[in-house]
C-alpha positions in Angstrom: 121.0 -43.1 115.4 120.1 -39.7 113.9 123.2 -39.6 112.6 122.5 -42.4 110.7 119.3 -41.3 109.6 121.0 -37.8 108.7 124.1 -39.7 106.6 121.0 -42.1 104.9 118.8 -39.4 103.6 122.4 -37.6 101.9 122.6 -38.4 97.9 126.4 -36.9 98.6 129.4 -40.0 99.1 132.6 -39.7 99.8 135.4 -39.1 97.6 138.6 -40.7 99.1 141.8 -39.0 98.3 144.8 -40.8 98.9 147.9 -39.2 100.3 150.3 -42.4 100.3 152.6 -42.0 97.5 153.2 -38.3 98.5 152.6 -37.2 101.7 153.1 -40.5 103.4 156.2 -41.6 100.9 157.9 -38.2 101.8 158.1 -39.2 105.4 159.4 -43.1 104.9 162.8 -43.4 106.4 163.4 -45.1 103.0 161.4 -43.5 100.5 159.9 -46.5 97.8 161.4 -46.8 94.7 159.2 -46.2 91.5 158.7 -49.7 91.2 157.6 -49.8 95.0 155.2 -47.1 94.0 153.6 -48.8 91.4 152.6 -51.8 93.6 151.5 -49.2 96.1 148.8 -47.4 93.3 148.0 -50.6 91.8 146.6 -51.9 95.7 144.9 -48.2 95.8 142.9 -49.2 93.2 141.7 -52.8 94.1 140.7 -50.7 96.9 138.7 -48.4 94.5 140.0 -45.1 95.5 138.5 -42.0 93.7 141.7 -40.3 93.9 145.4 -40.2 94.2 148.0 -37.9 95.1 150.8 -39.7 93.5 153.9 -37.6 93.8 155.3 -33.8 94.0 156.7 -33.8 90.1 159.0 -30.7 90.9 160.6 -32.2 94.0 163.0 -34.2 91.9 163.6 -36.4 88.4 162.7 -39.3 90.3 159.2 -38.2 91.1 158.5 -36.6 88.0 159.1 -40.1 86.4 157.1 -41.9 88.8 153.9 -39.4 88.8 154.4 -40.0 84.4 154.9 -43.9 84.9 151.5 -43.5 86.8 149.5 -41.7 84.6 150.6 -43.1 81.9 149.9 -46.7 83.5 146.2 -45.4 84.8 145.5 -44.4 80.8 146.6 -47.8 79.5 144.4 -49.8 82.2 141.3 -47.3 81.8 141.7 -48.0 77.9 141.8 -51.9 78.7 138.5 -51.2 80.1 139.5 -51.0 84.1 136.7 -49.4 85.7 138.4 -47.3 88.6 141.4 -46.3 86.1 138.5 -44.9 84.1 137.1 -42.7 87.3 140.0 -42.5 89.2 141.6 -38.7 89.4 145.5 -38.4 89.4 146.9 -35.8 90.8 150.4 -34.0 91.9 151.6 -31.5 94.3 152.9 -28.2 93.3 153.6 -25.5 95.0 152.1 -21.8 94.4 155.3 -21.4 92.0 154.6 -21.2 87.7 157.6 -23.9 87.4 156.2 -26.1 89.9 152.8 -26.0 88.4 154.6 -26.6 84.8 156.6 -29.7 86.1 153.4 -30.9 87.5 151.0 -30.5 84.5 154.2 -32.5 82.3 153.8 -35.8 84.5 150.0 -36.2 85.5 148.4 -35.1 81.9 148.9 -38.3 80.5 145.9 -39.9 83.0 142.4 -40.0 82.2 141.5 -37.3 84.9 144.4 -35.3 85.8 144.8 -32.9 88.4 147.4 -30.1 89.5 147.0 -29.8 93.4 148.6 -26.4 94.3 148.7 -24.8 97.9 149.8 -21.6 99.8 149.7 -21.0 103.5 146.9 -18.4 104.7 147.6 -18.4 108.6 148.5 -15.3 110.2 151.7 -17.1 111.7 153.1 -18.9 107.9 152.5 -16.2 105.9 154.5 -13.4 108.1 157.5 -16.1 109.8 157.6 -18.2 106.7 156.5 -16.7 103.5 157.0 -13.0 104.9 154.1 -12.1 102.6 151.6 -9.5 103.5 148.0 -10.9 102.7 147.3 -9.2 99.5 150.5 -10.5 98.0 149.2 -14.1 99.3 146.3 -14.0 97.7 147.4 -12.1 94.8 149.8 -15.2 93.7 147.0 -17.9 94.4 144.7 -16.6 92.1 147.6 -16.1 89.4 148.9 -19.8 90.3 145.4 -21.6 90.3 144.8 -19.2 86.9 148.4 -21.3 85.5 146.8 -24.5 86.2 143.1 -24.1 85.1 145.0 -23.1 81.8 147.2 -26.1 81.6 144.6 -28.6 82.5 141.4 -26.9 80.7 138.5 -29.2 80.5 140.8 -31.9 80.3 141.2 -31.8 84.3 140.7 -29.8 87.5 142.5 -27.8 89.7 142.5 -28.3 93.9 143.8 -25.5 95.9 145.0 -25.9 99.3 145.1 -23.4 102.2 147.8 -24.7 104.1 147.6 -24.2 107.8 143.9 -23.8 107.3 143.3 -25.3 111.2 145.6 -21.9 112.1 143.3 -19.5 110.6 140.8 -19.0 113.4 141.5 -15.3 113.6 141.6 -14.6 110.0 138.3 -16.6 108.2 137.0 -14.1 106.4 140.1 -13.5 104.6 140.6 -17.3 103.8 137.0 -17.0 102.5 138.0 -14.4 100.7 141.3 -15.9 99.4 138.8 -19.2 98.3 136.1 -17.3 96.5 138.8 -15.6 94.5 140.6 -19.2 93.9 137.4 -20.7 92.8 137.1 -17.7 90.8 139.8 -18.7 89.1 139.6 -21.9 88.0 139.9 -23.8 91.1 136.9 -26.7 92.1 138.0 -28.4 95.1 139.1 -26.6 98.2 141.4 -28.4 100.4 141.2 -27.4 103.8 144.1 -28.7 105.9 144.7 -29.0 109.7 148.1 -29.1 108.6 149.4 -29.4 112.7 146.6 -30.5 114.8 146.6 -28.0 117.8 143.1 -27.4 119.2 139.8 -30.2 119.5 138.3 -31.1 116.6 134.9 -29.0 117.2 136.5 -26.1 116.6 138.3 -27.3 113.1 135.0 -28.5 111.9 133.4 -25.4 112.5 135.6 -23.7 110.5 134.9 -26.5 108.0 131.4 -25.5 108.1 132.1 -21.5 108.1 133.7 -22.2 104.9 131.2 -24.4 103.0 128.1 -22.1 104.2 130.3 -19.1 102.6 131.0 -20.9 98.8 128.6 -22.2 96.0 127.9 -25.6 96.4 129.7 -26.9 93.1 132.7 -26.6 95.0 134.1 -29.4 96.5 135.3 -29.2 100.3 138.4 -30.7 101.3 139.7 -31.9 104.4 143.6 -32.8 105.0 144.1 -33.6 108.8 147.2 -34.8 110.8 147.1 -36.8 113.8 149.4 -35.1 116.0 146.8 -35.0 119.0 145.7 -38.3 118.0 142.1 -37.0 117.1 142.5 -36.8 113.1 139.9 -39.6 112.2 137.2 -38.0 114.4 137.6 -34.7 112.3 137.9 -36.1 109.3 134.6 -38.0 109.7 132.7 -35.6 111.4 133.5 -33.0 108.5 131.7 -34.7 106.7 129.0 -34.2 107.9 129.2 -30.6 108.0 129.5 -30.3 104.2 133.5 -32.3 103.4 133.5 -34.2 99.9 136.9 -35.0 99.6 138.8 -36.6 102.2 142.4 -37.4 102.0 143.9 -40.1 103.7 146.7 -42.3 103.6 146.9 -46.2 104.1 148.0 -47.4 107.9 148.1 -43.6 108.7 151.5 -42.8 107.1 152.8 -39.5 106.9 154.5 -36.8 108.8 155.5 -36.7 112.2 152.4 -38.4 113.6 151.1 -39.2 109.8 148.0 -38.1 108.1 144.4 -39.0 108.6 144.1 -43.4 108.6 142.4 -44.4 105.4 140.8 -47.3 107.2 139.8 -45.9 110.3 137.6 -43.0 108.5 136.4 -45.4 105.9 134.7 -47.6 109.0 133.6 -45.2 110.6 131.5 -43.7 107.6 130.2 -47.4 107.0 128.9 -47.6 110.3 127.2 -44.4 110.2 125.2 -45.7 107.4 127.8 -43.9 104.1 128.1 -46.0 100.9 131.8 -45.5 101.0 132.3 -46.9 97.6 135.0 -48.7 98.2 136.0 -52.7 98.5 136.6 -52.7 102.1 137.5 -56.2 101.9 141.1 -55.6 100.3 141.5 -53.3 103.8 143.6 -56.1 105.7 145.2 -57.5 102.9 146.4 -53.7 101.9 147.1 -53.0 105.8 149.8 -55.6 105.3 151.2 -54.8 102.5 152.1 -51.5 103.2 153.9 -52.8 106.4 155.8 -55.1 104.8 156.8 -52.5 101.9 157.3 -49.7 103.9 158.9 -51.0 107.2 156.7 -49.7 109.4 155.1 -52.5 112.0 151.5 -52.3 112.6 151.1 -51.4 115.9 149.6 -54.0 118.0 146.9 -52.1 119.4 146.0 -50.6 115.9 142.4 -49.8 115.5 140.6 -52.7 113.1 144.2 -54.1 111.8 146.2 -54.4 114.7 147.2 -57.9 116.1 145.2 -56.8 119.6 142.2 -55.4 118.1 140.6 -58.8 118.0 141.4 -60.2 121.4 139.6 -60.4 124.4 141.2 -61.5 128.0 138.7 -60.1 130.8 136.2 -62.8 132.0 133.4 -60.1 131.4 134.8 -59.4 127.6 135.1 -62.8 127.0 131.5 -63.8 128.5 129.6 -61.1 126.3 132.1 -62.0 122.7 131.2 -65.4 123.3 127.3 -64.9 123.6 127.1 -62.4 120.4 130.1 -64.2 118.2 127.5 -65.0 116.1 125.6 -61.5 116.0 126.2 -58.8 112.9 126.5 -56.5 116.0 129.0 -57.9 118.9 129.2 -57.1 122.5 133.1 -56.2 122.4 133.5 -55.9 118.5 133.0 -52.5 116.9 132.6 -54.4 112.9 131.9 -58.3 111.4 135.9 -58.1 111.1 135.1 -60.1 107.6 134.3 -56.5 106.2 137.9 -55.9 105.9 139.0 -59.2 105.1 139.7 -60.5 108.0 138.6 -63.5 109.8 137.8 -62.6 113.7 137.4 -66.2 115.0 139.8 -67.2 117.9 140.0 -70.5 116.5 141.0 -70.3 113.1 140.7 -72.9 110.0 141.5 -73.0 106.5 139.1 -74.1 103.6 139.2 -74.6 100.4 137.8 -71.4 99.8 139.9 -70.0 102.1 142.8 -67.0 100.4 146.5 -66.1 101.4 144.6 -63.8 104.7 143.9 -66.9 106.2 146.8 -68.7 105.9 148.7 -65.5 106.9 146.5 -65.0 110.2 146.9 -68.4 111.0 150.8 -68.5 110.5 151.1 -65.4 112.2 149.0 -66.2 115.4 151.4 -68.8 116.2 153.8 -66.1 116.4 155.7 -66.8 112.9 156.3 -63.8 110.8 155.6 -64.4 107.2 154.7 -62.4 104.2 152.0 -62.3 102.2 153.5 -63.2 99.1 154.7 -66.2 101.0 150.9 -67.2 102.0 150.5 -66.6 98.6 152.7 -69.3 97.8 151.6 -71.8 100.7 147.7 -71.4 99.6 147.4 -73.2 96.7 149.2 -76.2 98.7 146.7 -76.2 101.5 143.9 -76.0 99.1 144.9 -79.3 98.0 145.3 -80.2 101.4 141.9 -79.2 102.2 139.8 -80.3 99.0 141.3 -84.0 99.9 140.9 -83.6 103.9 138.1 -81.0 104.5 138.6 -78.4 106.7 142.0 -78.0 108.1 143.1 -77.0 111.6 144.8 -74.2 113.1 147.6 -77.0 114.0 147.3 -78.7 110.5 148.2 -75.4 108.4 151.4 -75.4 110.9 152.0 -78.4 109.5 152.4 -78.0 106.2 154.0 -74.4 106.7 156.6 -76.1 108.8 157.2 -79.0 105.8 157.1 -75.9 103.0 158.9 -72.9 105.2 161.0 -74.6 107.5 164.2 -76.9 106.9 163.1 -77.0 103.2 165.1 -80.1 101.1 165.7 -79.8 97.6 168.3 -80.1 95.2 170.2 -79.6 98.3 170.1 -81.6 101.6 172.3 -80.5 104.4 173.4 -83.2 107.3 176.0 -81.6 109.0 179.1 -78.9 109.3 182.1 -78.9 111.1 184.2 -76.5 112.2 187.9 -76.2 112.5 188.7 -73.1 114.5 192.4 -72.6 114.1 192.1 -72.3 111.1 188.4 -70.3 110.5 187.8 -73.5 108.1 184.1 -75.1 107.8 183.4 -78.3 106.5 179.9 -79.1 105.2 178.4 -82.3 104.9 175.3 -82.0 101.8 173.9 -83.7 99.1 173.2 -82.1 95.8 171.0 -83.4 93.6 171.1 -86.6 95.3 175.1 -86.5 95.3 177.1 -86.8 98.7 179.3 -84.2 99.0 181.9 -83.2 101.3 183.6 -79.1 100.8 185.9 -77.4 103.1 185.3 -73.4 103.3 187.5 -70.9 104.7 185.8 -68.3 105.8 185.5 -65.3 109.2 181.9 -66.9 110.0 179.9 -69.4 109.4 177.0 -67.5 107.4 179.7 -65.9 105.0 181.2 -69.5 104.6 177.7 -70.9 103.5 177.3 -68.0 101.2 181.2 -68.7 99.1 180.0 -72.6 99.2 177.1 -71.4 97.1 178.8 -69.9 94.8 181.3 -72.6 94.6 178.4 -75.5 93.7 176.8 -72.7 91.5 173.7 -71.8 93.8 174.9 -67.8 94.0 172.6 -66.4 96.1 172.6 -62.8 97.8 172.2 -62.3 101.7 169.2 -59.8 102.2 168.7 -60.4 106.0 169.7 -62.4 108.8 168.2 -62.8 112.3 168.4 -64.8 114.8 165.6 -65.9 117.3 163.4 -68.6 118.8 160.9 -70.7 117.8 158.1 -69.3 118.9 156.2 -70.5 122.2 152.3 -70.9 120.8 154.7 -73.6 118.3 154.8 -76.6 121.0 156.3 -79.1 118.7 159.6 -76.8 118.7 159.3 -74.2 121.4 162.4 -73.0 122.6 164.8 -74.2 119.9 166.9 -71.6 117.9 165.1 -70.7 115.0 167.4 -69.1 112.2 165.6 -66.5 109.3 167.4 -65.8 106.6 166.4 -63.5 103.7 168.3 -64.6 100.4 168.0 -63.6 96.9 168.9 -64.8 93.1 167.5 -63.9 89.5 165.5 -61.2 90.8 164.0 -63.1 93.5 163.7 -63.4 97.3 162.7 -65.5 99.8 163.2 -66.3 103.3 164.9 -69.1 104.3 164.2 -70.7 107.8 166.1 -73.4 109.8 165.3 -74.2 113.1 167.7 -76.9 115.8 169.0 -76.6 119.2 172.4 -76.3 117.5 172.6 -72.6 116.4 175.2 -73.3 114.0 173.1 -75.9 112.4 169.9 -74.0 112.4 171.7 -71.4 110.5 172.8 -73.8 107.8 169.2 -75.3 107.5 168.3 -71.7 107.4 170.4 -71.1 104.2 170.1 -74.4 102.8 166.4 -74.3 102.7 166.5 -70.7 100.9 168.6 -71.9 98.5 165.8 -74.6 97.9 163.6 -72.8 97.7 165.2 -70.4 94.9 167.0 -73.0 92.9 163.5 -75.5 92.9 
């Protein structure tokens, strides 16, 4: 509760710094694209981030044109009148290195508020085993690198300087002081602190924390840049805080090296229930938590904090009991937030209303143990809303419905009845009607999927297979539990979709599979 009090009485917020598009991009098996990126910034901002680290310009062409594309984008949607393009600082990585810092400047001074983000390890370990720089020459080259920047950006932008492997330097603080007061000296106004491998408890990182912004003016902005390799990055990040932290930088679902950076959610929650304006729309949280799953490959573990498919269930008696009694309550027995806060709806028993958006229909979809996208809620919401402004509210069971009618076996132009397979001779025969046509084509082919694939190019349906999996319908689905259930990912004119087919014939779930996707592209 003091805490509280103590967080209510502070005029100072938060100023989230996002790490995705660098930090966590860099450690993507598959790195995103530039137009991946985009999509990624664009979702930063109907979060309302205050800041952005979109890319390391001198790492190659390809990020260099990004970190442009961005600022460039952020300036035409702040001159549009777009309220967090207006406010939101841009900024790229460059290392303590006048070309870097050159390369850097070139891409992000086409945004509103630009911002070169230069760093140099100060720990007694990097700068001898790594750098093999004495500490004079260490500090010697920040102050002439942070000097290059506050030169290229002028009053145009600002300059952040890093000590990287600040969480190392518990036997050499008054030199990192040192090394900061000279940096800020310089042209430098936000400090970035990072626990750059987490190693030892928090406490003792945000004491350091504390050491440092007791030692500088207080027009400098304190930064914190944690990793979670002990699992305890949140807790730093928040409790820095409140020891004098401005900026914290975080990345969306936690992405980043090794054991990623600091969660962007977690620390945003956990300043809202300590009573900080966060600033930001914390209803876009779920929807974004999604997102970057789906774009980046990486599941969202079950057991997740606030987005994970766990986090909302309860199976003890005693959980259950006490959730039932205060389901109602803005304060639950078992329930750490109203789940609504981040856009998601915490009731067991779900429904869809009119008013109801693509979350719900995903949730719902997806607790019956369907995977689905949420561009293809997307799709599927407008169609329920209809549903539901002629029905009322619709059930759990009546959302399956119509995602089975739109998702599942899908007719259109093309209806399939049947294939048969001659085996000698690796020939398939397919039974269809397009366009209201009967049709009968014989295919040769090694498989059955590549033999659907030639027979759409043949009727002039091309299509392209993205994925292919095969599975079962899933168990919480009682109408088709236990039949083969076929997924298909296809794609055509730019487009993809995913095409399921489910039957207790394999063969013919995968042809309702790639039937129905090629419906569903060719409309």
């Amino acid at each position: 509760m003091n805490c509280m009090m103590d967080c209510a009485d502070q005029a100072r917020k938060p100023f989230f710094y996002d790490v995705t598009l660098r930090d966590g991009n860099q450690a993507l098996p598959k790195p995103w694209n530039n137009a991946q990126k985009k999509d990624v910034y664009l979702q930063l901002l109907k979060l309302g981030v205050q800041g952005a680290e979109v890319g390391f310009p001198a790492s190659s062409e390809m990020d260099f044109e990004s970190v442009k594309e961005l600022a460039q984008l952020t300036a035409e949607m702040a001159a549009a009148g777009d309220e967090v393009a207006q406010k939101v600082v841009v900024a790229g990585l460059a290392r303590c290195v006048p070309s870097d810092i050159q390369r850097c400047w070139e891409a992000v001074q086409y945004a509103p508020n630009p911002r070169i983000h230069t760093f140099l390890a100060t720990s007694p370990l990097s700068m001898e085993h790594v750098l093999h720089m004495t500490p004079e020459q260490v500090k010697a080259r920040a102050v002439d690198c942070v000097k290059l920047a506050k030169s290229l950006v002028g009053d145009r932008g600002t300059v952040e300087f890093s000590c990287e492997h600040f969480g190392d330097c518990l036997e050499n603080m008054d030199f990192v002081i040192d090394v900061l007061k000279a940096v800020v000296e310089a042209g430098a106004t936000t400090l970035n602190l990072p626990n750059t491998v987490e190693r030892y408890r928090p406490m003792l990182y945000i004491s350091q924390i504390k050491q440092v912004y007791d030692a500088l003016p207080k027009n400098v902005t304190i930064s914190v840049h944690c990793h979670n390799d002990l699992g305890m990055a949140t807790a730093a990040t928040v409790e820095s805080f409140f020891v004098g932290a401005t900026q914290l930088e975080v990345a969306l679902n936690g992405l980043g090296e090794r054991c990623g950076n600091t969660n962007f959610y977690e620390v945003a929650l956990g300043l809202h229930n300590s009573g900080v304006d966060t600033g930001l729309h914390l209803d876009r949280i779920y929807e974004t938590a999604i997102l970057i799953s789906q774009w980046s490959g990486i599941s969202i573990y079950s057991r997740a904090p606030l987005i994970g498919a766990e986090a909302i269930v309860h199976r003890s008696g005693i959980h259950q009991d006490g959730a039932s009694k205060t389901k109602d309550m803005k304060k639950g027995a078992y329930r750490p937030i109203d789940y609504s806060i981040i856009g998601r709806h915490q009731n067991d028993s779900l429904s869809f209303t009119s008013q109801s958006g693509r979350t719900a229909v995903y949730e719902i979809i997806t607790k019956f143990g369907y995977k689905m996208s949420l561009s293809e809620a997307a799709e599927l919401q407008p169609i329920l809303k209809a549903y539901s402004e002629k029905e009322g509210e619709l059930s759990a069971e009546r959302v399956l419905d119509v995602f089975r009618e739109q998702r599942v076996n899908v007719n259109g132009r093309l209806i399939f009845n049947n294939v048969e397979v001659v085996p000698d001779e690796n020939r398939f025969v397919f039974h269809f009607k397009k366009d209201k046509e009967a049709v009968i084509k014989s295919i040769t082919a090694e498989g059955p999927i590549e033999a659907g694939l030639l027979l759409m190019r043949e009727i002039g349906m091309p299509v392209e297979l993205v994925k292919y999996r095969q599975v079962v319908v899933p168990e919480k689905d009682t109408l088709w539990a236990g039949r083969g259930l076929s997924r298909i990912v296809l794609k055509a004119n730019g487009k993809e979709v995913e095409g399921r087919g489910v039957s207790s014939d394999t063969l013919k779930a995968n042809m309702r599979a790639l039937f129905g996707g090629v419906n569903l592209l060719y409309k």
